[in-house]
C-alpha positions in Angstrom: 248.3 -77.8 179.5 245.6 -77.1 177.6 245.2 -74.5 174.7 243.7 -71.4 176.0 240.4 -70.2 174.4 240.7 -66.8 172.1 237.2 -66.2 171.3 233.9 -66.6 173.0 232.5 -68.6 170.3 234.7 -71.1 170.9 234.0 -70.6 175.1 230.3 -71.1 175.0 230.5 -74.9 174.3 233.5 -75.3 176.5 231.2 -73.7 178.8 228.0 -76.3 178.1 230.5 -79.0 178.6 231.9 -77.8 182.0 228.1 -78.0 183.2 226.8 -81.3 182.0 225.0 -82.6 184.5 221.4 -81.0 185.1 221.7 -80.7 189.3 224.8 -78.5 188.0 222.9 -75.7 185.9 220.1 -76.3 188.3 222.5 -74.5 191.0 223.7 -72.0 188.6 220.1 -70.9 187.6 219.3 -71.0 191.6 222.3 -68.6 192.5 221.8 -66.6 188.8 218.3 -66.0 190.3 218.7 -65.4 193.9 222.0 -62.5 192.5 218.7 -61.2 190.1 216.4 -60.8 193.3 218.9 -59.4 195.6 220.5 -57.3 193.3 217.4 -55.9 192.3 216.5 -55.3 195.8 219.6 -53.7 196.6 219.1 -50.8 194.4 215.8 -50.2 194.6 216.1 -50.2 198.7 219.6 -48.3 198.3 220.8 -51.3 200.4 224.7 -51.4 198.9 225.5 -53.8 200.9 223.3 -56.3 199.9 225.2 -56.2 196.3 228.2 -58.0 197.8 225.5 -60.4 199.5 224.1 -60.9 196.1 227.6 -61.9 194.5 228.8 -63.9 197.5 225.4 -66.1 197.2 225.3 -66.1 192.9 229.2 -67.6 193.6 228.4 -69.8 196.4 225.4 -71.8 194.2 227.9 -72.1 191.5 231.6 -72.9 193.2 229.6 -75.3 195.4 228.0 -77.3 192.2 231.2 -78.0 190.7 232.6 -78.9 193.8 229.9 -81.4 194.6 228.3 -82.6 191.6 230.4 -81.6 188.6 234.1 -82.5 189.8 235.5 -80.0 188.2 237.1 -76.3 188.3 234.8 -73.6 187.7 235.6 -71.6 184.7 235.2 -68.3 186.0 238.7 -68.8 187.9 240.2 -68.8 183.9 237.7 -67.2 182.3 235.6 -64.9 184.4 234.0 -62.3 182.2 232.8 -64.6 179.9 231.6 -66.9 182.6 229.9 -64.2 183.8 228.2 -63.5 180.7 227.5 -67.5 180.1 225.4 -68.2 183.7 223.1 -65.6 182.1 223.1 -67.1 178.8 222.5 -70.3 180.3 219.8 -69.3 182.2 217.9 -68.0 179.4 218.1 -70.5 177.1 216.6 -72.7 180.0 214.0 -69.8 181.4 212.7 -70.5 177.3 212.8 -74.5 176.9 215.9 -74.3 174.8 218.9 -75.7 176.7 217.9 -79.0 175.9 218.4 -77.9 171.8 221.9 -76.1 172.7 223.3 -78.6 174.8 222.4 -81.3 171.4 223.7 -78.6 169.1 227.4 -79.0 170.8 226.5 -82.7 171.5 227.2 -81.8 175.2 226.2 -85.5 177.9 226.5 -85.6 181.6 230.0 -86.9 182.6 230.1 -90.2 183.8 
């Protein structure tokens, strides 16, 4: 089994490395964006029901790309909060042209 992770320091490359493969993140920034848009248009409609709509989709992109391209278990199942917090992280470092430079920082390459 393997040694849980304490801090999120330590998490963020863990998380880089469980999303090597570009077709991966490129699901994650797809379902990060389309929870962004609905979510969005949920409150300002006062449609509460698309919220859960918005999460089912965001989860769907994501469970689905590990499932298909990745091979492996998602880490929100273990670690949801800071997953959470890393598919938004993610997404910005590639909305600004930098998670080519993080994924070299942590010396992160798609799994064979």
């Amino acid at each position: 089994m393997a040694k849980p992770i304490l801090t999120y320091a330590e998490f963020w490359p863990f998380y880089l490395g469980e999303h090597s493969r570009p077709a991966t993140r490129g699901f994650h920034y797809a379902g990060t964006l389309i929870f962004i848009a609905v979510a969005v248009y949920a409150v300002a409609t006062a449609t509460w029901w698309a919220l859960a709509a918005a999460v089912a989709a965001a989860y769907a992109f994501a469970w689905l790309s590990h499932l298909m391209i990745e091979h492996n278990k998602p880490a929100t199942f273990t670690y949801p909060a800071w997953s959470l917090i890393s598919d938004f992280r993610m997404l910005g470092y590639a909305l600004t042209g930098r998670i080519g430079a993080e994924l070299e920082k942590y010396q992160i390459r798609p799994r064979a």
